[in-house]
C-alpha positions as CSV (number, residue, x, y, z in Angstrom):
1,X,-17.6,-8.2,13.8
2,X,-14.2,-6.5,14.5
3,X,-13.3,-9.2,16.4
4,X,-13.4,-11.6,13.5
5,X,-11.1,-8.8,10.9
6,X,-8.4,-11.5,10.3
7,X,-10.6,-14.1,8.9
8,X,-12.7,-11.6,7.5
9,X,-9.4,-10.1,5.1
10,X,-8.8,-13.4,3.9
11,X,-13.0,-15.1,2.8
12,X,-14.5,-11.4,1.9
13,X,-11.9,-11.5,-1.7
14,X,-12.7,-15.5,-1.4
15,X,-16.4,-15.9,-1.4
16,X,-16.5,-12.5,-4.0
17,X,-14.4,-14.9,-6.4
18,X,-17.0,-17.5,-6.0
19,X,-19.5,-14.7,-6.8
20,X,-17.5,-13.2,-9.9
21,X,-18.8,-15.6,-12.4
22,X,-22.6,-15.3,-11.9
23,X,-21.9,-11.4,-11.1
24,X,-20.8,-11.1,-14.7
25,X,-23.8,-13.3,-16.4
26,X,-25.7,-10.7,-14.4
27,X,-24.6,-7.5,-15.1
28,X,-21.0,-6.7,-16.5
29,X,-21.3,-3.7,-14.2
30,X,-21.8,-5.5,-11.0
31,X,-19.0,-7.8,-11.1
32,X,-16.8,-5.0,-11.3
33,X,-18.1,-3.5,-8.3
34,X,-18.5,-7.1,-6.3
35,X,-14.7,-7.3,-6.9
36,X,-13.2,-3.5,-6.4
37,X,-15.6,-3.7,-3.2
38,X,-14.5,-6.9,-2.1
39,X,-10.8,-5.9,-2.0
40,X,-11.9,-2.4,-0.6
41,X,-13.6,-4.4,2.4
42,X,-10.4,-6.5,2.5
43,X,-8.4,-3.0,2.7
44,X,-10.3,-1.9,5.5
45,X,-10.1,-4.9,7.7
46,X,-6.8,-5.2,7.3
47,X,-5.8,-2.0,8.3
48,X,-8.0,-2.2,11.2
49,X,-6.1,-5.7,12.0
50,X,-2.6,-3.8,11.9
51,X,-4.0,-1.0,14.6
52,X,-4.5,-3.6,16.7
53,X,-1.6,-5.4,16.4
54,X,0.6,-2.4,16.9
55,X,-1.6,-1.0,20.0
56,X,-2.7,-4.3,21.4
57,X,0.1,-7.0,20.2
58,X,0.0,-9.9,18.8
59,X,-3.6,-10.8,17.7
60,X,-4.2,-14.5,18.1
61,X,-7.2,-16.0,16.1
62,X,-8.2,-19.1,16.7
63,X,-11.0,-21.3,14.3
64,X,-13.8,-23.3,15.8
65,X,-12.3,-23.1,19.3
66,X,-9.8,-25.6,18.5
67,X,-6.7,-24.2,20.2
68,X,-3.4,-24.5,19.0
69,X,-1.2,-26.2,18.0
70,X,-4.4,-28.9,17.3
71,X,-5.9,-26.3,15.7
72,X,-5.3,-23.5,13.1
73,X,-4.9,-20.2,14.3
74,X,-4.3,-16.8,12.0
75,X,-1.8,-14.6,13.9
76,X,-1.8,-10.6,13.1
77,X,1.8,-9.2,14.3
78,X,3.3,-5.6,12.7
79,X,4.3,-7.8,9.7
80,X,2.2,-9.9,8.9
81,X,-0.3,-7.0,9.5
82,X,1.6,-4.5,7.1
83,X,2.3,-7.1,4.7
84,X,-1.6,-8.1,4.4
85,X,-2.3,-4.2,4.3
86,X,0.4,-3.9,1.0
87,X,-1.3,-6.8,-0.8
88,X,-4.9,-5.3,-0.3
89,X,-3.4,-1.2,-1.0
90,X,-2.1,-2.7,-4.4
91,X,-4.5,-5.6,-5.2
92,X,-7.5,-2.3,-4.9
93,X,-5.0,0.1,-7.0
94,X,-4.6,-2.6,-9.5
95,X,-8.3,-3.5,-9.5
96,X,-9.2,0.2,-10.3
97,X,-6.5,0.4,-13.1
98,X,-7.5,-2.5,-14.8
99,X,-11.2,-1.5,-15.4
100,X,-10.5,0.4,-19.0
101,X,-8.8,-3.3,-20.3
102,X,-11.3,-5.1,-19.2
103,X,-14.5,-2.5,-20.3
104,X,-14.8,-4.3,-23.8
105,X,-14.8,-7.7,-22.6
106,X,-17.5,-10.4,-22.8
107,X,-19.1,-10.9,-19.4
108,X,-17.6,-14.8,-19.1
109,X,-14.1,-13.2,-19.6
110,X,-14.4,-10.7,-17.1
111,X,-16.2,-13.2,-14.8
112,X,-12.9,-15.3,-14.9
113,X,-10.2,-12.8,-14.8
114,X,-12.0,-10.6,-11.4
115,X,-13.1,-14.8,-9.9
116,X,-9.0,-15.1,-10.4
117,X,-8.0,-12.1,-9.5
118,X,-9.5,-12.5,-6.2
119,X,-8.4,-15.8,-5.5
120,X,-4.7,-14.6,-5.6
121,X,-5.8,-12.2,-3.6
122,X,-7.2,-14.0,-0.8
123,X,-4.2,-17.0,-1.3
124,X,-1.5,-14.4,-0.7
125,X,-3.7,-12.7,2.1
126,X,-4.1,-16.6,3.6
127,X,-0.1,-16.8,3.5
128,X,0.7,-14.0,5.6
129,X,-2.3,-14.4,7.7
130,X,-2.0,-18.3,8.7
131,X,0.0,-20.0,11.7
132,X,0.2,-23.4,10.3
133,X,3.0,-23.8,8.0
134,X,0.5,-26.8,5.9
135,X,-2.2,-24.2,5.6
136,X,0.0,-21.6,4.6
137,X,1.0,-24.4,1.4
138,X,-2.6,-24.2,0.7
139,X,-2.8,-20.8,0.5
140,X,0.2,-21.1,-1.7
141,X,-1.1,-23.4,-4.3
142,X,-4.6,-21.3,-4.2
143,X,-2.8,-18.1,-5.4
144,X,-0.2,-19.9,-8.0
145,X,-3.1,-21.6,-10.1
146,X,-5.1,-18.7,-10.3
147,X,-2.0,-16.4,-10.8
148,X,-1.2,-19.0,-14.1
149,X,-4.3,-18.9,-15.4
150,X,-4.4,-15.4,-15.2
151,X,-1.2,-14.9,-17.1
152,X,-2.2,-17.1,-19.7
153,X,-5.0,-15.0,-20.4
154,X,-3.0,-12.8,-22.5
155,X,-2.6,-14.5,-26.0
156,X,-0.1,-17.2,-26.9
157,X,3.0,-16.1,-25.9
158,X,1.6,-15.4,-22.6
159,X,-0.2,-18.8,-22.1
160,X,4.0,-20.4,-23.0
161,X,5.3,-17.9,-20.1
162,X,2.4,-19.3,-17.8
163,X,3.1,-23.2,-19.2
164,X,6.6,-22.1,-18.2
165,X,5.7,-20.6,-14.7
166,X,3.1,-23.7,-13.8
167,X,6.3,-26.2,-14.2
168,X,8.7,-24.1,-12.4
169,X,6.3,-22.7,-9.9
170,X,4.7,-26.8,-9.0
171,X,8.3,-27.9,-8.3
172,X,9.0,-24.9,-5.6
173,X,5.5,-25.7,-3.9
174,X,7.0,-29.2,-4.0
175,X,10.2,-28.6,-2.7
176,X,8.0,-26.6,0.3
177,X,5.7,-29.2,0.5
178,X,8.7,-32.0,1.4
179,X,10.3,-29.7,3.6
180,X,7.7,-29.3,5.7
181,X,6.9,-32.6,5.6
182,X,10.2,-33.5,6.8
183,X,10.1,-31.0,10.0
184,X,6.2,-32.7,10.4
185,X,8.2,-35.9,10.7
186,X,10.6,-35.2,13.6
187,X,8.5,-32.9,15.3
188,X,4.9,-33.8,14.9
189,X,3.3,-29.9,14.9
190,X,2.7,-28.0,11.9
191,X,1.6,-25.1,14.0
192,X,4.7,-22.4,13.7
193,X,4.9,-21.6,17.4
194,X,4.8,-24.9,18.7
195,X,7.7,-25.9,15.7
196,X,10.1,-23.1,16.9
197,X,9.8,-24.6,20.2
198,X,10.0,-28.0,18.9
199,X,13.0,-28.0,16.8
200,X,15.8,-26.3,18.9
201,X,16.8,-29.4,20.6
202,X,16.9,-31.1,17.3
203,X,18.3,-28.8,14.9
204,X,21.0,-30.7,13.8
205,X,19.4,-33.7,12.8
206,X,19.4,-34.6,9.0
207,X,15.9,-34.5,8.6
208,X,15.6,-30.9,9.9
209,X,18.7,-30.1,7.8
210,X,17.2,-31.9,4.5
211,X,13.8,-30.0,5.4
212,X,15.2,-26.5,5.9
213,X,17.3,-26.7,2.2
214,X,14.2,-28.3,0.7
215,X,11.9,-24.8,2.0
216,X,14.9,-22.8,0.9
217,X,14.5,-24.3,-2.7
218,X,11.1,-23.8,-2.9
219,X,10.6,-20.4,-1.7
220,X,13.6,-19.5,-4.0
221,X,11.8,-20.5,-7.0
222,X,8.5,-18.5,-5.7
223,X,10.2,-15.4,-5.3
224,X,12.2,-15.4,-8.3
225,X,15.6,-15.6,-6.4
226,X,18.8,-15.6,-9.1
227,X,19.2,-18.4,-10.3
228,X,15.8,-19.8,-10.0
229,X,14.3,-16.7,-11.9
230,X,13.7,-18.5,-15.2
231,X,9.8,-18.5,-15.1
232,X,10.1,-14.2,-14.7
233,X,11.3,-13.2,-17.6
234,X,8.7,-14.2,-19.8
235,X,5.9,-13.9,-17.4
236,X,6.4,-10.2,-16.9
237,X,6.8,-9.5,-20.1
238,X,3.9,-11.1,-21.5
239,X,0.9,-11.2,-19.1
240,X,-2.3,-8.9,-19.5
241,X,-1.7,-5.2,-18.2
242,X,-4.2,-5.5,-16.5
243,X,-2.6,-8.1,-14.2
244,X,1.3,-8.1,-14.4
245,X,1.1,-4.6,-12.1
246,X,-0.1,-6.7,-8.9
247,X,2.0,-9.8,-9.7
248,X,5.2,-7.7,-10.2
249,X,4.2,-5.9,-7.1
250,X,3.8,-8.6,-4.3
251,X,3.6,-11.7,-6.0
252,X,7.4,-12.5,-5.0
253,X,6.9,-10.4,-1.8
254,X,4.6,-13.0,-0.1
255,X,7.5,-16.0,-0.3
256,X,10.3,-13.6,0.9
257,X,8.1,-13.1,4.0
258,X,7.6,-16.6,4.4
259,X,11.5,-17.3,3.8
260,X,12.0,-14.4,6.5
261,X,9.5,-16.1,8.9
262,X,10.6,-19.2,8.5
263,X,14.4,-18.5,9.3
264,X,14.1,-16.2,11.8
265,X,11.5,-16.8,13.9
266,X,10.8,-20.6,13.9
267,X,14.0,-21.7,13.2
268,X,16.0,-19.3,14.2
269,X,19.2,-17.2,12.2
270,X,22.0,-18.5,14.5
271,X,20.6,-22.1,14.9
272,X,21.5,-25.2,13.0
273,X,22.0,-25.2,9.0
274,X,20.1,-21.5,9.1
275,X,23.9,-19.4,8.9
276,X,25.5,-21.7,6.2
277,X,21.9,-21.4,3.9
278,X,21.7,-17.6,4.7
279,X,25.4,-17.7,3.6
280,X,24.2,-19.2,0.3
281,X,21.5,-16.9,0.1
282,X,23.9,-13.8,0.7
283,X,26.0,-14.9,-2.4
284,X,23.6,-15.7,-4.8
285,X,21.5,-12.8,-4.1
286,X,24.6,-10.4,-4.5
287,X,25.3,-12.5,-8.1
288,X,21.7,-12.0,-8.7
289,X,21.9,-8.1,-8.1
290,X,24.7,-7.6,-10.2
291,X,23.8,-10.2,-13.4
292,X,20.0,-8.7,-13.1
293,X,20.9,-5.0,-13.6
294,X,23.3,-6.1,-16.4
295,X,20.5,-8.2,-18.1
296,X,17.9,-5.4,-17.6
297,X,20.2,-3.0,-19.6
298,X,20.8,-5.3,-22.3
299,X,16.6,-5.4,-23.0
300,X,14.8,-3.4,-25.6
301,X,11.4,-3.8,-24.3
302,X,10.6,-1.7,-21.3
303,X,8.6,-4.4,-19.6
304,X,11.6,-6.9,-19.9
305,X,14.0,-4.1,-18.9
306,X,11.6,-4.4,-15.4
307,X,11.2,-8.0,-15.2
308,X,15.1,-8.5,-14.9
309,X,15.1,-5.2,-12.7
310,X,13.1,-7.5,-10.6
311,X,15.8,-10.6,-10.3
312,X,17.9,-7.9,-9.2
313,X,15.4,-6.1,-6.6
314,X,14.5,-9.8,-5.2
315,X,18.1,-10.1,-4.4
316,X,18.2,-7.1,-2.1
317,X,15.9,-8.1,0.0
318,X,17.7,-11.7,0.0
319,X,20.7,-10.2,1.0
320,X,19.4,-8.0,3.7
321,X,18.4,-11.5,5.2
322,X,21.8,-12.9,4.9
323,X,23.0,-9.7,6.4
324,X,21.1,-10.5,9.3
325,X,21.5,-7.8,11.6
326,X,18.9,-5.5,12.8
327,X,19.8,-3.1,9.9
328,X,20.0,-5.7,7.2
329,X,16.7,-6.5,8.7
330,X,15.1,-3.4,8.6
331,X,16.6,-3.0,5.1
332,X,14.9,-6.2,4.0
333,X,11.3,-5.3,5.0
334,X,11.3,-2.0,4.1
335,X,12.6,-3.2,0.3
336,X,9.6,-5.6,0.5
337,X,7.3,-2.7,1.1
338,X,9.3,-0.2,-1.2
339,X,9.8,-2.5,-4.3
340,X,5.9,-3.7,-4.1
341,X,4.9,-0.1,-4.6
342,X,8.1,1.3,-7.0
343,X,7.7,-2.1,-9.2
344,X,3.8,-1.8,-9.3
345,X,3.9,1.6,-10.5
346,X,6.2,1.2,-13.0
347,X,4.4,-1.7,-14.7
348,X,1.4,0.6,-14.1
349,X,3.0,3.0,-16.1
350,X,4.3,0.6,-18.8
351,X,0.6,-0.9,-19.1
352,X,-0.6,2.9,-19.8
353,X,1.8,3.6,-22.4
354,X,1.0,0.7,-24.1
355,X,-2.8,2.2,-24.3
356,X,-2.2,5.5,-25.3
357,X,0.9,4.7,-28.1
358,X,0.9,1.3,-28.8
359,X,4.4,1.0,-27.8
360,X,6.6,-1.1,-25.6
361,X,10.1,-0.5,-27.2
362,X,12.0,1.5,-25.2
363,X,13.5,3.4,-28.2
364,X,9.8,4.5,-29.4
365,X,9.6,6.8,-25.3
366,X,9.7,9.8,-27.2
367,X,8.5,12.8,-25.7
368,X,6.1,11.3,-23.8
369,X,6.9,13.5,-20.7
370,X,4.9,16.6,-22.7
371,X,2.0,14.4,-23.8
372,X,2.1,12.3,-20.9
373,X,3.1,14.5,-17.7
374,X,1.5,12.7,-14.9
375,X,2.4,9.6,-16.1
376,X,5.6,10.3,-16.9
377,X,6.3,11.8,-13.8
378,X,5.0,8.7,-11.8
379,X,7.4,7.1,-14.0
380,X,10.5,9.6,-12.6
381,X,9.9,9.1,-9.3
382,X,9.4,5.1,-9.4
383,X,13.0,5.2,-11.6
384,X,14.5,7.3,-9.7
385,X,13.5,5.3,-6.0
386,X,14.9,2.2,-7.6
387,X,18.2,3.9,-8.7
388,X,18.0,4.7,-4.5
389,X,18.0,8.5,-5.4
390,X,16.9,10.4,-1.7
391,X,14.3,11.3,-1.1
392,X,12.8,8.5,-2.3
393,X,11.8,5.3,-0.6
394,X,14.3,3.1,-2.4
395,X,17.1,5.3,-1.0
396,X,16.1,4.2,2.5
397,X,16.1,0.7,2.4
398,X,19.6,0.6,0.0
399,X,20.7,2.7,3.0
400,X,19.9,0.3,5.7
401,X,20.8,-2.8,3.5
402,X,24.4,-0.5,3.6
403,X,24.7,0.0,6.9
404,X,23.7,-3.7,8.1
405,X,26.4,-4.9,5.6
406,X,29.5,-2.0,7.0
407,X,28.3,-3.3,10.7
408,X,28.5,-7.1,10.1
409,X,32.5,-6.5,8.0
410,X,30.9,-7.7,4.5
411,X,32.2,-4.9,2.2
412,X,31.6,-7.1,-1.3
413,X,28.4,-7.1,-0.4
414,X,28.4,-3.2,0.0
415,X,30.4,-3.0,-3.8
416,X,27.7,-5.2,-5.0
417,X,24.7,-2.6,-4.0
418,X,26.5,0.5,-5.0
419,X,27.5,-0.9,-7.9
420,X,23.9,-2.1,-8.7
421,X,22.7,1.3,-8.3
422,X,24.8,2.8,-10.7
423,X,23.6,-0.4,-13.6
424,X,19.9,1.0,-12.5
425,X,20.7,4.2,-13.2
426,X,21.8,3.0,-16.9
427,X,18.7,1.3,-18.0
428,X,16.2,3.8,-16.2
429,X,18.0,7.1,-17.2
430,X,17.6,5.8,-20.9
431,X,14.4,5.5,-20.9
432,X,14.3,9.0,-18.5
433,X,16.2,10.2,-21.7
434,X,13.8,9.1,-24.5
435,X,10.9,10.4,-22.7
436,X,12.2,13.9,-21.3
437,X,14.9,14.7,-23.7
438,X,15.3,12.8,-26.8
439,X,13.4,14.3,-30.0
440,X,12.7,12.9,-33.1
441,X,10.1,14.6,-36.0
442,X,9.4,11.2,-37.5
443,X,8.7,9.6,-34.2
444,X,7.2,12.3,-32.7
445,X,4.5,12.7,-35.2
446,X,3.8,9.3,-35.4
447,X,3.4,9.2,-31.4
448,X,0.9,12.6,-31.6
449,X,-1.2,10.8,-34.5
450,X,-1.6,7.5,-32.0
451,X,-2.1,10.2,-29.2
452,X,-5.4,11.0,-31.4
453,X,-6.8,8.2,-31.8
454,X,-8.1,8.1,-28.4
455,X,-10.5,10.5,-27.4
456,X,-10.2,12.6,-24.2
457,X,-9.1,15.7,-22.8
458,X,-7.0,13.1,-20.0
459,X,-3.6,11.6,-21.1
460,X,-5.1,8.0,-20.0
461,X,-8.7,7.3,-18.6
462,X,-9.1,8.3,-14.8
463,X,-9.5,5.1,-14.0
464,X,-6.0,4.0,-14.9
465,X,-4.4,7.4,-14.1
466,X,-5.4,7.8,-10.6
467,X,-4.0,4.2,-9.4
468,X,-0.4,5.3,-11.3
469,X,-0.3,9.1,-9.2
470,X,-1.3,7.9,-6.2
471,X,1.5,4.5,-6.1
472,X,4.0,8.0,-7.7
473,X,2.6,10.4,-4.6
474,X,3.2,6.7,-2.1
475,X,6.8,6.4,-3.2
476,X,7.7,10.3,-1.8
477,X,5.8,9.4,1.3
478,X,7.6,6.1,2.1
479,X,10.4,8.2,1.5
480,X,9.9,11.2,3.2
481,X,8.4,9.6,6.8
482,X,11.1,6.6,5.9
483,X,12.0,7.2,9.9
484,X,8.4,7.0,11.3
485,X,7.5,3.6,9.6
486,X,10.9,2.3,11.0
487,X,10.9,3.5,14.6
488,X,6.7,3.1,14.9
489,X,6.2,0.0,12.5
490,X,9.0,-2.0,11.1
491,X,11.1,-2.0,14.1
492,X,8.3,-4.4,16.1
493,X,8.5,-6.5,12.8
494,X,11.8,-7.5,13.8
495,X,12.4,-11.0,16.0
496,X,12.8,-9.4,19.6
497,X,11.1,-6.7,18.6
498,X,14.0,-5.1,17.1
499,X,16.4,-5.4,19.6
């Protein structure tokens, strides 16, 4: 069976999707644990995938014996190996956390949200697993409907933010679709190998040039790149808690590796139209950066103040692609894998004050760091990683993005990410302040008698506590061996293997 752990990550969430629905006409118990041990199983394979890849190399696996480029292969490198284990790590946390939401629920509702859940799951998986650029649009357009209809579970206003995010997120998977199509055209392979080989010779044709702007485009609106963010706002802030902590997390992590892949390892960074879009993307992202933070300061609702910390967070891991250098590069991946855990967390956090006060105005955070203390103190560390405070992950890959910019001469863009860190530390020390310092009788006794009305001797059922320490205990981690996971992991990530 180990020999088959690629596939096996991606159809194990798949076929327990198909399952979810008569799982919950069964038993309301047994669909929960089809799905948490689904993505567990997923977890594990993946995991064992990325040992492989990083003690064996490249893992190659081909379907039906149908070699490549005829065929459709899966391909396990460091990255795509660490990016599947992120999506399954977060999808399981997330999973866990969402069971208290969801433990009142009739059994066709849960049915549908865990049949959902899972296909996102295993159509982000699919994306960072496949070698085919036409599968890989598959996989895309498996995780976007489910990913709508899951937001639109919510209540109005989020079934509007999903209406809004089906429209905008149809026209990116377009825009990819057309691109591709036009590199099909000129070079007959879908296979990503054999199109990196294929296109070198031709890389200034129109039609590779028209295909490469048209991937751009729609890869920008996936991941929420400024200013094709509109669909964010309003999906964040609206979607079911029990939901929004995954999509927040790697949702918009899965096209930024795809943009990365695409660029710089079939195309190439220094061939063709590839320097004048990463130009582009280098500018915008640095305008998205700066008009993100100032938008997430301006917002009275904590889960807004996130989603437009998001546009911003997005656009550092855009610019460590237009940095392009090995330590833009390694700034890039690590914010992938930084920001999917700090962002998670956070709108873990947000989802559990929401239970235990009722509350999502920022200005109603009082005291909650005495009623509250290991959520709250998930909550410090996630703030204080996004500000970039050492020794926390976010410090590291700010760092990096630093350096890559001082080494390749672009200072503005070196203003821009010290200047965004000092905006982050606006909007998240307010909230820091309202929850550790700020004291009101008149607030505070109406928090204590909300407090009351739910029984426990825990500040928030284990179930929703233990996913929001352990994503708080990650964030130190990433931090604190930062220089292991560079020199052992992300470095091989790198085209040339880092060199």
């Amino acid at each position: 069976m180990s020999q088959h752990y690629p596939v096996l990550t991606v159809i194990i969430p798949l076929i327990a999707a198909l399952v979810a629905p008569l799982a919950a006409y069964l038993s309301k118990g047994l669909v929960r644990v089809v799905s948490i041990t689904a993505v567990f199983a997923a977890l594990l394979t993946s995991m064992a995938a990325l040992v492989r890849a990083l003690t064996d190399g490249t893992w190659h696996y081909v379907f039906a014996g149908w070699a490549p480029p005829w065929g459709i292969e899966y391909v396990i490198d460091p990255l795509s190996g660490g990016i599947t284990v992120l999506i399954t790590f977060i999808g399981f946390m997330v999973a866990i956390y969402g069971l208290p939401f969801l433990k009142e629920e009739t059994w066709l509702k849960q049915g549908l949200h865990y049949a959902l859940y899972l296909l996102i799951i295993s159509g982000l998986l699919g994306m960072v697993s496949t070698g085919d650029l036409f599968n890989l649009y598959v996989f895309l357009e498996i995780s976007s409907l489910a990913t709508y209809g899951l937001i639109a579970s919510g209540g109005y206003r989020s079934t509007v933010a999903a209406f809004r995010y089906l429209i905008i997120g149809t026209a990116g998977a377009s825009f990819y679709l057309l691109g591709i199509g036009y590199l099909y055209g000129v070079t007959g392979t879908l296979n990503m190998a054999d199109m990196a080989e294929r296109l070198q010779p031709i890389m200034d044709s129109p039609a590779v040039i028209i295909g490469l702007v048209l991937i751009f485009i729609g890869l920008g609106l996936k991941m929420a790149l400024f200013p094709m963010h509109g669909w964010l706002p309003d999906a964040y802030t609206f979607a079911p808690p029990a939901v929004i902590p995954f999509v927040a997390g790697v949702a918009t992590k899965v096209p930024a590796y795809v943009l990365l892949r695409m660029f710089f390892y079939i195309v190439g960074a220094g061939s063709g139209p590839v320097p004048a879009i990463l130009t582009v993307i280098g500018w915008v992202a640095a305008l998205g950066i700066i008009l993100g933070s100032v938008m997430a300061i301006a917002q009275s609702d904590f889960r807004r103040m996130l989603a437009y910390s998001s546009v911003a967070q997005v656009g550092y891991i855009a610019l460590g692609f237009a940095i392009g250098n090995t330590y833009g590069l390694i700034g890039a991946v690590l914010h992938i894998f930084n920001h999917a855990i700090m962002k998670s967390c956070l709108f873990l956090v947000a989802g559990g004050v929401k239970w235990r006060t009722g509350q999502h105005s920022i200005s109603r955070y009082l005291e909650l760091s005495g009623r509250m203390p290991l959520t709250m103190g998930a909550f410090a560390i996630a703030a204080m990683s996004m500000v970039g405070l050492p020794p926390t992950a976010g410090f590291f890959s700010k760092w990096y993005l630093v350096l890559g910019a001082i080494n390749a001469g672009k200072w503005p863009f070196v203003v821009v990410i010290i200047l965004s860190s000092l905006l982050n530390a606006v909007y998240f020390f307010r909230v820091i302040e309202n929850s550790f310092l700020k004291k009101s009788a008149g607030g505070k006794q109406v928090l204590k008698d909300r407090l009351k009305t739910k029984k426990g001797l825990w500040e928030l059922p284990v179930a929703m506590l233990i996913p929001i320490v352990v994503l708080g205990v990650g964030i130190l981690l990433l931090g604190i061996f930062n220089e292991q996971i560079v020199s052992q992991v992300l470095q091989y990530t790198l085209p040339g293997g880092g060199q």
